[in-house]
KEROTI-750805 format. One line per 10 residues: number of its first residue (from 1); their letters; for each residue z, y, x of C-alpha. Coordinates in pm, whole numbers. Layout:
N
NUM) A) Z:Y:X; ...
***
This chain:
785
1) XXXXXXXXXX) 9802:8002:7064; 9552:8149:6803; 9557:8522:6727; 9484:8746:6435; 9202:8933:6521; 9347:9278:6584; 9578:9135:6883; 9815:9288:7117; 9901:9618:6915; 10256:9758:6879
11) XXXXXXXXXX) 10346:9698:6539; 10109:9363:6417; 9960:9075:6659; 9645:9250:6746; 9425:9494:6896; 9263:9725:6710; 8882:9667:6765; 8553:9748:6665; 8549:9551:6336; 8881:9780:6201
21) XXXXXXXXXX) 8618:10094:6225; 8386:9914:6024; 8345:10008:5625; 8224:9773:5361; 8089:9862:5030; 8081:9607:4772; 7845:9656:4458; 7843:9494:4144; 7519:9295:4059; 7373:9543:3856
31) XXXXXXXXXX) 7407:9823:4115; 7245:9586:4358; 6912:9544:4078; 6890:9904:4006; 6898:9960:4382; 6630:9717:4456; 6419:9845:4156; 6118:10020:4209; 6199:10358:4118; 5843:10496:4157
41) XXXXXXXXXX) 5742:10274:3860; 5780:10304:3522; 5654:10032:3319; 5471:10098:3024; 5340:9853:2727; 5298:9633:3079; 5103:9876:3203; 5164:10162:3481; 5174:10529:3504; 5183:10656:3855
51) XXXXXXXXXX) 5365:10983:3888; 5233:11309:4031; 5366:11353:4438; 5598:11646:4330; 5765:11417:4089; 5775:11133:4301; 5949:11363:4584; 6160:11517:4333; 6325:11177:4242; 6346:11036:4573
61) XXXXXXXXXX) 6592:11351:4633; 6803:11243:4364; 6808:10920:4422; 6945:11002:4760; 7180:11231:4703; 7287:10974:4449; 7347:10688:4707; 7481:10910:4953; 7749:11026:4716; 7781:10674:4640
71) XXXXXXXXXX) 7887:10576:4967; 8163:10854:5012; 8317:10772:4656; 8328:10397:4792; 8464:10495:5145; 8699:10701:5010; 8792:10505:4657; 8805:10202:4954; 9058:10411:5200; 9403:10546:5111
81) XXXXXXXXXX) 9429:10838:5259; 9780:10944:5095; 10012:11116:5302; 10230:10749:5379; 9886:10551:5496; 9759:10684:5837; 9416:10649:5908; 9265:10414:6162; 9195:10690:6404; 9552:10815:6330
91) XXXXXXXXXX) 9685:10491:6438; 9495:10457:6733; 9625:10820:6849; 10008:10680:6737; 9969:10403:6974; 9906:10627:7262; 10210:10817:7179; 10429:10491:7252; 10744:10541:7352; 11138:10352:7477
101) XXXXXXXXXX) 11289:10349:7101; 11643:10295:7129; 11639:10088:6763; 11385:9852:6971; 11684:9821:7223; 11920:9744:6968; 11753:9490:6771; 11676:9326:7114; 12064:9359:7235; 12133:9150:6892
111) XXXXXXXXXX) 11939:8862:6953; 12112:8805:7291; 12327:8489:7285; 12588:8363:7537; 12590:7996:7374; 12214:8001:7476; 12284:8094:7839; 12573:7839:7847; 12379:7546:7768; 12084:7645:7958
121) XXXXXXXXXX) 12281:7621:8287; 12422:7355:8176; 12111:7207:8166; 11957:7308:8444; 12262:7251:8699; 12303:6875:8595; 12124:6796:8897; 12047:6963:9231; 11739:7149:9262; 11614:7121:9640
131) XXXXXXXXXX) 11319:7367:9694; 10992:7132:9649; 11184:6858:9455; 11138:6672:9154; 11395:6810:8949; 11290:7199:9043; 10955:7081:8949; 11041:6949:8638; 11204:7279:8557; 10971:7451:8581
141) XXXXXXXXXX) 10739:7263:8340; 11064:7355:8130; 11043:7689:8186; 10653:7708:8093; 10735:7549:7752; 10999:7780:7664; 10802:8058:7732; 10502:7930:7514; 10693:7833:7218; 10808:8220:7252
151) XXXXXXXXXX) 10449:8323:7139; 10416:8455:7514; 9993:8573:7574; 9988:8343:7865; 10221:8105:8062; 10101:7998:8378; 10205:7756:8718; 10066:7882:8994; 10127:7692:9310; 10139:7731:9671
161) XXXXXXXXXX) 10167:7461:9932; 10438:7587:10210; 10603:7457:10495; 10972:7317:10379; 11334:7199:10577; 11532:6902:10411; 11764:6699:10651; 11639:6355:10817; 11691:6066:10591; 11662:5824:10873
171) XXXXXXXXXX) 11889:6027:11081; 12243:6148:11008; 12342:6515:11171; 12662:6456:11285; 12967:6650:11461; 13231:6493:11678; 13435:6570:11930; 13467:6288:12221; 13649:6208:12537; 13457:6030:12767
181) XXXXXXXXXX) 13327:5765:12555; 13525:5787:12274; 13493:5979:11954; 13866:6145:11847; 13762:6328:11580; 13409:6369:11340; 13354:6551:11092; 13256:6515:10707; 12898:6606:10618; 12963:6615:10253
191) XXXXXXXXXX) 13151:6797:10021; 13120:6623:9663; 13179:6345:9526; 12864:6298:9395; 12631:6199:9729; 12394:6009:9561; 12251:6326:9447; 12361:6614:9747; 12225:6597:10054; 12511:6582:10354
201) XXXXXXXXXX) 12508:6962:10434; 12222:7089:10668; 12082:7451:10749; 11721:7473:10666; 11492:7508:10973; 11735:7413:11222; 11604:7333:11549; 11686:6888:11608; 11923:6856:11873; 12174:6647:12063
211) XXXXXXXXXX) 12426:6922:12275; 12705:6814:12465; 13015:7104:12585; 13282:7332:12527; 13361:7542:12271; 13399:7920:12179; 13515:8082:11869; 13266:8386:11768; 13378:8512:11483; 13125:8602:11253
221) XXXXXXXXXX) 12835:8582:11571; 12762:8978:11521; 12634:9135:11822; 12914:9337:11837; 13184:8994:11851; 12952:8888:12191; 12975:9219:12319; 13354:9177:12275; 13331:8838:12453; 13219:8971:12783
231) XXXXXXXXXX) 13459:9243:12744; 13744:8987:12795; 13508:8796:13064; 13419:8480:12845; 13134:8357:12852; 12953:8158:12612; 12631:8082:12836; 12623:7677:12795; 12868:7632:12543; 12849:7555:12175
241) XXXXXXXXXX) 13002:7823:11991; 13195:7846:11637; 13134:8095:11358; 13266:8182:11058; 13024:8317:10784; 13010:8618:10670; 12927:8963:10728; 12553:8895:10854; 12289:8648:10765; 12322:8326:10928
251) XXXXXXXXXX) 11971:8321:11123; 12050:8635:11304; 12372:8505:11418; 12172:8197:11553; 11925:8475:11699; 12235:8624:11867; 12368:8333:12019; 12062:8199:12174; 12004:8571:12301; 12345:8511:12434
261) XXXXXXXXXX) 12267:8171:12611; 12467:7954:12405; 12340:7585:12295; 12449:7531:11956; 12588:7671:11651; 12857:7539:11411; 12950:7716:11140; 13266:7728:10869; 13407:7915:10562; 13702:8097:10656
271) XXXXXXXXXX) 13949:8110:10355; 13967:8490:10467; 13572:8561:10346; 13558:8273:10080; 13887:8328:9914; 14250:8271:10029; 14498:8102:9718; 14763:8109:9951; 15062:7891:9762; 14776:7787:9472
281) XXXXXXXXXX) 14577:7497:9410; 14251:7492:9501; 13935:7427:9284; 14014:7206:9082; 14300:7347:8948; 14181:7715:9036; 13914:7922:9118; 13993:7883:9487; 13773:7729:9720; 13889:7378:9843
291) XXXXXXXXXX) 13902:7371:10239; 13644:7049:10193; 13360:7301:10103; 13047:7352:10327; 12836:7639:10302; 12476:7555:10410; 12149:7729:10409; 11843:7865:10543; 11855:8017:10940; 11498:8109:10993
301) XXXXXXXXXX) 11407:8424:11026; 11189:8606:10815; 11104:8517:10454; 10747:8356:10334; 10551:8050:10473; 10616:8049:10840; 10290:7911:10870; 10114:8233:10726; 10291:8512:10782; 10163:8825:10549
311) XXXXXXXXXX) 9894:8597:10383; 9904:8326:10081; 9943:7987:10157; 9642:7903:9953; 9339:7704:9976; 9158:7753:10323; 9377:7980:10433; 9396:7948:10823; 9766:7877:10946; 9929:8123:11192
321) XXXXXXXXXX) 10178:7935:11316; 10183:8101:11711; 10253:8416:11493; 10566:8313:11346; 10727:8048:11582; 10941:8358:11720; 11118:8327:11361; 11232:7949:11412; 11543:7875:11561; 11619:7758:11888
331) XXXXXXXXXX) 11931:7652:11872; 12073:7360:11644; 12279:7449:11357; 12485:7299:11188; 12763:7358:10935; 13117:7227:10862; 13409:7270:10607; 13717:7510:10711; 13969:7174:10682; 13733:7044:10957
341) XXXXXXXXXX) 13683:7409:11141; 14059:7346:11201; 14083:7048:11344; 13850:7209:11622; 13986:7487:11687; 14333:7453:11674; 14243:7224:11965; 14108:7529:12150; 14244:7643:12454; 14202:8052:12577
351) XXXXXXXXXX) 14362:8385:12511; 14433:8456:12120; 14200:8652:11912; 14182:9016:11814; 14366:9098:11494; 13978:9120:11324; 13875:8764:11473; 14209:8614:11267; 14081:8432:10980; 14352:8257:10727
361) XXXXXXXXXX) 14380:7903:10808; 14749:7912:10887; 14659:7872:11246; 14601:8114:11585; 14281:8182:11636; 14184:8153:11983; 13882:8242:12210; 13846:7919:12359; 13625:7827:12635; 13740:7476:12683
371) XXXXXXXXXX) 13995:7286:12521; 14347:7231:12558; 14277:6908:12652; 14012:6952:12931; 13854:6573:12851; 13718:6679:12519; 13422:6782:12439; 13203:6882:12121; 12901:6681:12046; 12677:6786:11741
381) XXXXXXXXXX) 12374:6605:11706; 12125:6755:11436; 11822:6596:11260; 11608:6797:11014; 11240:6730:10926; 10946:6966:10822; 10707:6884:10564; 10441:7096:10349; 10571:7038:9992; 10411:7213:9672
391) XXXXXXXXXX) 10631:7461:9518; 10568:7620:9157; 10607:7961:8989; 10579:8020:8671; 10429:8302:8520; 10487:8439:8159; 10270:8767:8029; 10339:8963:7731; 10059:9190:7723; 10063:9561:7683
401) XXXXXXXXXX) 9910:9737:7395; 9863:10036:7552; 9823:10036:7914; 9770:9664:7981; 9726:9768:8329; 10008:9822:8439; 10305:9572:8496; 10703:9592:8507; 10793:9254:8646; 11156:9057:8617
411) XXXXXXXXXX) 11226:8747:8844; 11395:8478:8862; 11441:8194:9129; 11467:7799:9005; 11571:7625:9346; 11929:7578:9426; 12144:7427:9765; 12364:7233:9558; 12383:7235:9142; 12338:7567:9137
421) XXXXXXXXXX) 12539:7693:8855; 12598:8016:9012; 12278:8034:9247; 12062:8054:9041; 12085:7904:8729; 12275:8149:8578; 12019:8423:8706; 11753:8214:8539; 11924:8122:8235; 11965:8489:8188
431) XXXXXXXXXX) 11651:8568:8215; 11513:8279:8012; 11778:8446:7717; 11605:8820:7795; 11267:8641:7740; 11424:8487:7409; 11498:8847:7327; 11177:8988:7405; 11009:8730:7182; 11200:8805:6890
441) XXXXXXXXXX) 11049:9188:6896; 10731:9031:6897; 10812:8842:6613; 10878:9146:6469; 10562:9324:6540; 10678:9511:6861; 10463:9502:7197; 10517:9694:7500; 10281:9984:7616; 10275:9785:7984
451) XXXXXXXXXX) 10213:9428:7999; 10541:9261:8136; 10534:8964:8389; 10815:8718:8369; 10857:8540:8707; 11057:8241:8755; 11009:8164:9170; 11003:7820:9326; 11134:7802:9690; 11365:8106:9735
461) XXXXXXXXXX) 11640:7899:9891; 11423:7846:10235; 11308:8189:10279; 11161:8353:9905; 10907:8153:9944; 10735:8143:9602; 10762:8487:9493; 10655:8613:9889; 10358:8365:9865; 10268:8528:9522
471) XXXXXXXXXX) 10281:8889:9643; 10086:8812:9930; 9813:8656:9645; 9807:8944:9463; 9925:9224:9694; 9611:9477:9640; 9664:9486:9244; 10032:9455:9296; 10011:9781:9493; 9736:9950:9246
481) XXXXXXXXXX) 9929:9834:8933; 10267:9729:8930; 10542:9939:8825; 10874:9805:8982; 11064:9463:8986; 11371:9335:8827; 11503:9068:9023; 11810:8840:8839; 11970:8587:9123; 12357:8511:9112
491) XXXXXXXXXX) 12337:8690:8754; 12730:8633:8727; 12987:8511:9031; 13294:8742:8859; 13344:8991:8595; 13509:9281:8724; 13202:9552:8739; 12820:9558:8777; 12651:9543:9093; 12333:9658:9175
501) XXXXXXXXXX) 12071:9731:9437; 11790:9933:9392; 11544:10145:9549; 11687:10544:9473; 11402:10664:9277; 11531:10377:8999; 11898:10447:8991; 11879:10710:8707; 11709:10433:8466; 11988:10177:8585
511) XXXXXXXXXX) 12262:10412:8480; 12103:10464:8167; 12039:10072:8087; 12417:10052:8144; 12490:10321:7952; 12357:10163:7649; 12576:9824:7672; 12947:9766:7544; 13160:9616:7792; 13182:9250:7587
521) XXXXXXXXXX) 13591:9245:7536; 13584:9714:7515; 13291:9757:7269; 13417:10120:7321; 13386:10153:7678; 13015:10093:7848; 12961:9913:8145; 12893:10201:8302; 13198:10365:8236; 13345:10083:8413
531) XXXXXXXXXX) 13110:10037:8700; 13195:10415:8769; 13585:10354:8752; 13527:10066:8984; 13360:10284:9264; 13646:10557:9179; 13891:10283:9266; 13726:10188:9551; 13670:10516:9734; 13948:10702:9580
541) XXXXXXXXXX) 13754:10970:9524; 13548:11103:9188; 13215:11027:9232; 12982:11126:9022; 12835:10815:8970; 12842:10429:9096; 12707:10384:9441; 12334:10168:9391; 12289:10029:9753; 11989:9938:9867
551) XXXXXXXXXX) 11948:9534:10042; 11753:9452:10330; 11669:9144:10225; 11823:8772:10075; 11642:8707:9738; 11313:8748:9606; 11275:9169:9602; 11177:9137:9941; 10810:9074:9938; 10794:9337:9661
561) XXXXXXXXXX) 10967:9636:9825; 10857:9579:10203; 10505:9438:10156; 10392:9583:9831; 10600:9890:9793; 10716:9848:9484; 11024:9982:9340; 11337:9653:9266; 11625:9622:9103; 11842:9344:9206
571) XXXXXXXXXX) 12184:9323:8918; 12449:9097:8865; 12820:9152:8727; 13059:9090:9016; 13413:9064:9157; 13613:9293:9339; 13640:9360:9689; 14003:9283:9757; 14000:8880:9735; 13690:8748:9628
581) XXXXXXXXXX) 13591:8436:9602; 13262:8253:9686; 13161:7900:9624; 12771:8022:9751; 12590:7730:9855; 12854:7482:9842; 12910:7159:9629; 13147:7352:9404; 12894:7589:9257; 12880:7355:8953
591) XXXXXXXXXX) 12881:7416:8573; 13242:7290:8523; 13398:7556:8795; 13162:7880:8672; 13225:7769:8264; 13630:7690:8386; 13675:8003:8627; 13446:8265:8641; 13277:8330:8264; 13404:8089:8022
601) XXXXXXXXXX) 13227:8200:7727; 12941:8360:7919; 13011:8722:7765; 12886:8840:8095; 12631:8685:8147; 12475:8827:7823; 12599:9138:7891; 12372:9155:8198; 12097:9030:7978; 12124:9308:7804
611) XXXXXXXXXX) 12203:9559:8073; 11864:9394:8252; 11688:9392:7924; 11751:9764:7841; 11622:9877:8148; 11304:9652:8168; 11240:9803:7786; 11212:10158:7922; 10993:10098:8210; 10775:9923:7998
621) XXXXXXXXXX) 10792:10106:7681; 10885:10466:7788; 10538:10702:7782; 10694:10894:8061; 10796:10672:8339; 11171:10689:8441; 11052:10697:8810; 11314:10986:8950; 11110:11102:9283; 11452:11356:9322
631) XXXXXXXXXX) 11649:11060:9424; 11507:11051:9779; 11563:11374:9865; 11955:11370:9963; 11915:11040:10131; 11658:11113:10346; 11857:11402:10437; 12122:11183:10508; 11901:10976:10778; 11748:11270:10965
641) XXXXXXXXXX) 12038:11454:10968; 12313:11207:11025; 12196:10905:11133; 12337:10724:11431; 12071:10807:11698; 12215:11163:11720; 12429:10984:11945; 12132:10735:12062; 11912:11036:12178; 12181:11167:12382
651) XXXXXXXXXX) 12272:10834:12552; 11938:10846:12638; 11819:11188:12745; 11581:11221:12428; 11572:11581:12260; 11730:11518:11941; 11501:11844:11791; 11207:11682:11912; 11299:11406:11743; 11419:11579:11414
661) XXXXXXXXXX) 11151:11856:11423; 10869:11609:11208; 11106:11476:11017; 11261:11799:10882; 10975:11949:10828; 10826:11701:10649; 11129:11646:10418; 11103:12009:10319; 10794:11978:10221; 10871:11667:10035
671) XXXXXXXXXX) 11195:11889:9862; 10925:12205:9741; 10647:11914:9645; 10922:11787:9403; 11059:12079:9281; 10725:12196:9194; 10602:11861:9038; 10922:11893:8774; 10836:12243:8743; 10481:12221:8664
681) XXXXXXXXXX) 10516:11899:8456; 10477:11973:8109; 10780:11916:7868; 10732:11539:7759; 10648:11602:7399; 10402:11793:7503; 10281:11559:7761; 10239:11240:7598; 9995:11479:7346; 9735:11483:7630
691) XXXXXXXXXX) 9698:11096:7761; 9462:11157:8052; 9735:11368:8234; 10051:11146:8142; 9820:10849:8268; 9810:11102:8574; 10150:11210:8604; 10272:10848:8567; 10051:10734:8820; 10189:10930:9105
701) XXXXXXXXXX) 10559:10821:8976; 10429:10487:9003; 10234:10479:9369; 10505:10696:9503; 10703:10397:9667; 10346:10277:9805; 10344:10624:10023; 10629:10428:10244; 10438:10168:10346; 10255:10126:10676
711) XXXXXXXXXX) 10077:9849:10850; 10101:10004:11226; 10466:9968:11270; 10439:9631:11521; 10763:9516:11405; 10909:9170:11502; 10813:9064:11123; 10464:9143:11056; 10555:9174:10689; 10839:9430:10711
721) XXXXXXXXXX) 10617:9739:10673; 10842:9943:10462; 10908:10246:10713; 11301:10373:10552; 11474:10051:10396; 11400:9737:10682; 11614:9479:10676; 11899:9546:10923; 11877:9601:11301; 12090:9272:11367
731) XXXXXXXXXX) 12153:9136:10958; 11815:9044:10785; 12082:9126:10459; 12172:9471:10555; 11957:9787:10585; 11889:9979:10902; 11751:10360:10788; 11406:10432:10949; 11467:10037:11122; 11185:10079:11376
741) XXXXXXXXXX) 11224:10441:11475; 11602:10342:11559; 11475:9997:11779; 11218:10233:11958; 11496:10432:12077; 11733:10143:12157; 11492:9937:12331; 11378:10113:12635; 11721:10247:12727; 11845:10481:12983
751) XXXXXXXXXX) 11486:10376:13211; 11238:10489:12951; 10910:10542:13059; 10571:10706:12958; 10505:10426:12780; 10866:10386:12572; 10835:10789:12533; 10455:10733:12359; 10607:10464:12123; 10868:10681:12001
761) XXXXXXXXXX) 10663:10948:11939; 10490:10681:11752; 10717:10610:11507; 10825:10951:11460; 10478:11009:11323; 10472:10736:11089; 10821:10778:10945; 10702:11160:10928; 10380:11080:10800; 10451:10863:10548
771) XXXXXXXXXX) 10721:11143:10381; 10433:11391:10399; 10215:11149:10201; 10483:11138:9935; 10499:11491:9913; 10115:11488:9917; 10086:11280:9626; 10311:11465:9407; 10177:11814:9488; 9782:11708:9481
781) XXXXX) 9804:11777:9873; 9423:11726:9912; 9361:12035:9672; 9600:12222:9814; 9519:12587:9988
***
């Protein structure tokens, strides 16, 4: 869109350039004749006396100091220089001084508006939007438009060409259970109404199989539920085994059971994880999930183009695919409602179930093993298909005024399983709103002092791909430049308290965005205040403030925190803990049950818009960056001095104060190095006076995460290189502390040899390494004495 000439300051739509420096003196006509008059001549009767030398000098002196004076008059008679009108170079120095303004937050808290959020989901979730399809496609060209008619300095589709999963549409999966030649029992694939638009229910990357056998019940699949298996002597080597979801991501309990030598997976939502109404109604008469619903999804490993692990699936890049078949499944998948769940396993034969395994489908659970009636068996036959679809992001920049160099990113993801409501059109409707809001400050002659990136990912339902693809693209100036991520997903599934992951150095600029929002219905309590009673509630104890976990992995921060080391916060308003309920990834996650049951006037929604909002205002506006290095210290006293291999070292004859000795060390260094850097920091009024050393002090806030990342860890995914927060041990969705140190340990067991002993010291170095190059950074380590 055209620009005024002076673009991209804070308080007009333009730079200040060259041209604003520039002075023009305008003279009337007969200044211009007298100038251009020859005033060595004087005419005479028409004729002409030249003047002595000493004359001639004398008025060419005059004349000069004339003009000269008449310039200043002009510049100055042209200039207001009162004490209300700043001068150019006084605005140029105000602009560096740029800082968070609260009034700036306020304004943009006003424009917020539910009704906008409402009918963008509604919009968005009239149809399902598969990860490559037309409809996510055309969303995004929706997307693009909104953000141009917002006066944003660029909107952009980039696209990447990936490797996708959709079912076979020649081939049904199905799920029976037969005797002999007879089928007694199958299964429904489908669990809406509406199946000219939904796929029958598949799991993304599933390996397509026909397996024939017995069945036994796993519980959740957790390494820990096979390990209880053999302890009652049941094994599920040949058998097709049942889980219930929950607790882990699905693709490592597919890992686990092929590890485990079993030949197939079905899996089920247990009214105990997804929300037990007892006597109630289900959806839709209440928020309860009906026992119809199937929860599908993706079960590869790993997140990204499988084809090109750690590198962009652009144009003439090579594939990779040897590299990354280890992350496919090798088992088929496939998944089933709890009504049908039942029907199975109340067929089962075996001892009954710990009190853990018992789910809440008014039966006993059983271990199986065969079933009760030794004829039957379970047959699941699975079809999916692989194709290389083009997937979209869109990209929004509002450019900074100030340092337009450095970004502060928010995300969203466009693709859904089913309608989406939920996941993730209400993530992206928020953000679209926070963009809304963001425009209207640049309506009114606000502009950030960093350039902010609006992301809205393609593909995140089969594995992040779009926004992993994207960091992959750009991962040097990512790394160089980019402050931290916001990433908005499920924005809303209930509205009891906040929830939030984020890397610690982050949490203290989370509290404060919360700080600074009314709950919706309590415009005198923040949602802070109730966030904090929440995890009071929860723990009973008084903690100081609300627990900010951190997530392995699961939506788009991934890429950003493990590849490119940059700081993420992943929000949403959620319920609590005692009997939620989920319709994730199932045919219910439609506008009518989230408007009906979970947010009917989406208060919450745009109260995480503004919660989100706030906080992506101060990392882009605040002079100082609210990058708290502190925050690391008590954790990472946490994992060297309580972490679970204490135990592990023993088990294994390893000295635990070999083990500890780098680590401690380096952590105290890391404690002084950030002590002194808060000491020795100048007061912030006094820093944001002297540019050249905020620009320094905010650059070693900013490349602190970086200091984490290694490429030498050899880890099982090449792009996992963040050496404390890896995504769990055995749950891609949890987070295992110092991941690889831990497996280094755990893998070569009681029979460790030189080798096993030289790979531990291995990643003792680089976990204490890497905290030494933190502490380096902050304490100019290289100058040090």
């Amino acid at each position: 869109m055209p620009r005024s000439s002076n673009a991209y300051t804070r308080w007009s739509n333009g730079d200040i350039d060259g041209e604003a420096l520039d002075v023009d003196i305008e003279y009337k006509d007969s200044d211009v004749d007298d100038i251009r008059h020859n005033p060595f001549d004087v005419e005479i009767e028409g004729k002409s006396l030249r003047k002595s030398n000493r004359a001639i000098i004398i008025t060419a002196l005059v004349v000069s100091m004339l003009f000269a004076l008449g310039l200043m008059l002009a510049y100055f008679l042209g200039h207001d220089n009162s004490p209300n009108q700043p001068t150019d170079a006084e605005r140029m120095f105000s602009k560096l001084l740029q800082d968070y303004e609260k009034t700036w937050s306020d304004v943009y808290q006003s424009q917020i508006s539910a009704e906008n959020i409402g009918n963008n989901i509604r919009y968005l979730s009239e149809k399902p939007r598969y990860s490559g399809s037309a409809w996510s496609n055309e969303t995004a060209v929706f997307v693009q438009k909104a953000w141009q008619d917002l006066g944003f300095d660029s909107v952009v589709k980039k696209q990447y060409q990936v490797l996708l999963s959709y079912p076979n549409m020649h081939k049904s999966s199905t799920v029976k259970i037969v005797q002999d030649l007879n089928v007694i029992f199958e299964a429904v694939l489908s669990d809406s109404n509406d199946t000219s638009m939904l796929y029958n229910a598949y799991n993304a990357f599933s390996k397509s199989d026909n397996e024939l056998g017995n069945v036994i019940y796993v519980n959740y699949g957790r390494v820990e539920d096979f390990e209880e298996l053999k302890k009652n002597y049941i094994s599920p080597i040949g058998c097709l085994v049942v889980a219930r979801y929950g607790k882990i991501y699905r693709g490592n309990a597919v890992e686990n059971a092929y590890k485990y030598k079993a030949k197939g997976v079905v899996f089920y939502p247990d009214p105990a994880d997804f929300g037990y109404g007892g006597s109630t109604e289900p959806y839709p008469h209440s928020r309860y999930l009906p026992d119809y619903a199937i929860v599908r999804g993706n079960v590869k490993l790993g997140y990204g183009d499988i084809r090109t692990p750690g590198y962009p699936s652009i144009k003439n890049v090579l594939e990779l695919l040897d590299a990354s078949e280890s992350l496919l499944p090798k088992l088929p998948v496939v998944s089933i409602s709890g009504r049908d769940a039942k029907e199975i396993m109340k067929l089962l034969d075996g001892e009954e179930v710990p009190a853990a395994w018992q789910g809440k489908m008014n039966m006993t659970y059983r271990f199986g093993g065969q079933f009760q009636d030794t004829r039957n068996k379970l047959t699941i036959d699975v079809s999916t298909s692989e194709e290389v679809k083009t997937i979209y992001n869109v990209i929004g920049t509002v450019r900074g005024a100030v340092e337009p160099d450095r970004y502060v990113i928010i995300g969203s993801h466009r693709d859904s399983w089913t309608f989406g409501a939920m996941d993730g059109a209400s993530g992206m409707a928020c953000q679209m709103e926070i963009a809304h809001g963001i425009g209207a400050l640049l309506e009114q002659g606000w502009r950030p002092r960093r350039t902010i990136l609006f992301a809205n990912w393609g593909g995140e339902e089969q594995g992040m791909m779009g926004s992993t693809e994207w960091v992959e693209e750009y991962l040097k100036t990512l790394s160089a430049t980019a402050v931290a991520y916001i990433n908005i997903d499920m924005c809303v599934d209930g509205t009891d308290t906040l929830e939030v992951g984020a890397n610690p150095t982050l949490k203290d600029v989370v509290f404060e965005g919360a700080k600074s929002v009314p709950l919706p219905d309590q415009p005198d309590v923040s949602v802070y205040d109730k966030w904090l009673g929440y995890w009071n509630m929860i723990t009973n104890d008084h903690v100081k403030e609300p627990i900010v976990e951190m997530y392995g992995s699961g939506s788009d921060f991934a890429a950003f925190n493990d590849e490119a080391g940059v700081p993420y916060i992943h929000i949403g308003y959620t319920q609590y803990l005692d009997n939620p309920v989920s319709v994730y990834h199932t045919g219910i996650d439609t506008y009518d049950y989230l408007h009906r049951f979970v947010d009917p006037h989406f208060q919450y929604h745009a109260t995480v818009s503004k919660v989100a909002g706030d906080i992506l205002l101060r990392l882009s506006d605040s002079a100082l960056l609210p990058i708290s290095p502190e925050q690391y210290i008590n954790l990472l006293k946490t994992y060297i001095e309580q972490q679970p291999w204490a135990t592990l070292v023993d088990d294994y004859n390893i000295d635990l104060d070999v083990v500890q000795a780098l680590l401690l060390s380096s952590l105290n260094y890391y404690e002084k190095a950030v002590s002194d850097f808060k000491e020795n920091m100048l007061d912030k009024d006094e820093l944001v006076l002297n540019p050249l050393l905020l620009r320094s002090v905010n650059d070693k806030l900013m490349l602190l995460e970086r200091q984490f990342i290694t490429c030498r860890q050899n880890t099982t995914y090449p792009q996992m290189e963040h050496v404390l927060f890896g995504p769990g041990a055995n749950n891609d969705y949890g987070v295992t502390p110092m991941r690889n140190l831990l497996l280094s340990i755990v893998n070569f067991g009681n029979d460790i040899d030189d080798w096993g002993i030289a790979e531990i010291a291995k990643q003792i170095n680089i976990v204490g390494l890497a905290i030494k190059s933190a502490a380096d950074l902050l304490c100019d380590g290289l100058t040090a004495v």
